[in-house]
Steps between C-alpha positions, in 0.01 A plus 500: 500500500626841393616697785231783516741766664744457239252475181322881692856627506571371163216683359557830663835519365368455131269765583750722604745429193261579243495830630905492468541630148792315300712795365597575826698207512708702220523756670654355826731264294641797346508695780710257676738452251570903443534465934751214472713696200460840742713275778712361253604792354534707886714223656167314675568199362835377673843564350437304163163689380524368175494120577281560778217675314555197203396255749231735664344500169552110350377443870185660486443401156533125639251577738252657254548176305419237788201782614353464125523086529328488776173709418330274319526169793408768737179544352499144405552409874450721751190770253701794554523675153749678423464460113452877433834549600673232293578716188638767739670248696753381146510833362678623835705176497621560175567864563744348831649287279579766225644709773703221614684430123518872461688591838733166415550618140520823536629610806712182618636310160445855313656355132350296242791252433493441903152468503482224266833365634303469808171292358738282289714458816336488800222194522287712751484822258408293240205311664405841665492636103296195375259568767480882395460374120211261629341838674498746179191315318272511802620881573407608147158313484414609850194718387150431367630581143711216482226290684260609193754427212679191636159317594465382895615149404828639346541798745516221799751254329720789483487636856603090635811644398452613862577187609841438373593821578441513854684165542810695271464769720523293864813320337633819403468618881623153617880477280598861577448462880839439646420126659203378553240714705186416598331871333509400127410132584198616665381665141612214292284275746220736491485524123530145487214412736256795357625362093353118698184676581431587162576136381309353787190701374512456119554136572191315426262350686378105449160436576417257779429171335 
């Protein structure tokens, strides 16, 4: 039996996030980045700004990622909806995760010829790029246009490129940790067991005989 408190709290909080409009999740994503490039750049950030805000940003663009997976087997499991939010939710991921190759491109690595020295080179930068390549179809068909054009069948097949990419992106975090730490297991884990949702639910069901 369904746990009454919960399922009156459950509702209450959809209630409440309809009223939440989705662009402000733009606005705070943005926001926070500008805040994070403001310590950076005035010494906030520790005596390495530049590394520090590249992993502030892949960080948070990890997090976005694993946030997205898990909307729809929290509506699936618990009710709470959090759908409206889901475009909002990538965009701002992929925004993080633009931020992050810029700041390492730009600012850190700062040539071409080291740049691509560095994705030939370097297993993690590579993987970390694949993921990024995996990312660019589902940030330029993010929008109702491309839902219209593409069809819904074809717009979804593209954005399971999700998938991959969030399991590129935890490996990423994973090989350029010095040793193994417990942080960028606990993403790869996550992603894993939210990816195992998603099989767990498309997975048939056989009739009693």
């Amino acid at each position: 039996m369904a746990n009454p408190i919960g399922a009156t709290l459950i509702q209450r909080s959809n209630t409440v996030l309809r009223r939440v409009p989705a662009w402000l999740l733009y606005i705070l994503g943005a926001g926070w980045a500008v805040w994070l490039f403001w310590l950076a750049a005035t010494g906030g950030l520790g005596v390495e700004p530049i590394e520090a805000l590249e992993h502030r940003y892949g960080k948070l663009a990890l997090q976005l990622i694993v946030i997205g997976l898990a909307i729809t087997p929290l509506r699936r499991w618990s009710g709470l909806n959090l759908m409206p939010f889901r475009r909002a939710v990538g965009v701002t991921a992929f925004f993080y995760v633009m931020a992050h190759l810029l700041v390492w491109a730009v600012l850190d690595v700062q040539t071409l010829s080291a740049i691509w020295a560095d994705i030939v080179k370097r297993p993690y930068v590579t993987i970390g790029m694949a993921g990024f390549v995996l990312l660019l179809p589902l940030a330029i068909t993010s929008n109702d246009l491309a839902v219209r054009q593409l069809g819904a069948a074809r717009w979804r097949l593209i954005h399971k490129l999700a998938y991959p990419a969030a399991i590129l992106g935890a490996l990423h975090y994973i090989w350029l940790s010095k040793g193994l730490q417990i942080e960028p297991l606990a993403y790869f884990l996550a992603i894993i067991g939210l990816l195992g949702l998603r099989i767990r639910a498309l997975r048939p069901r056989v009739a009693p005989q």
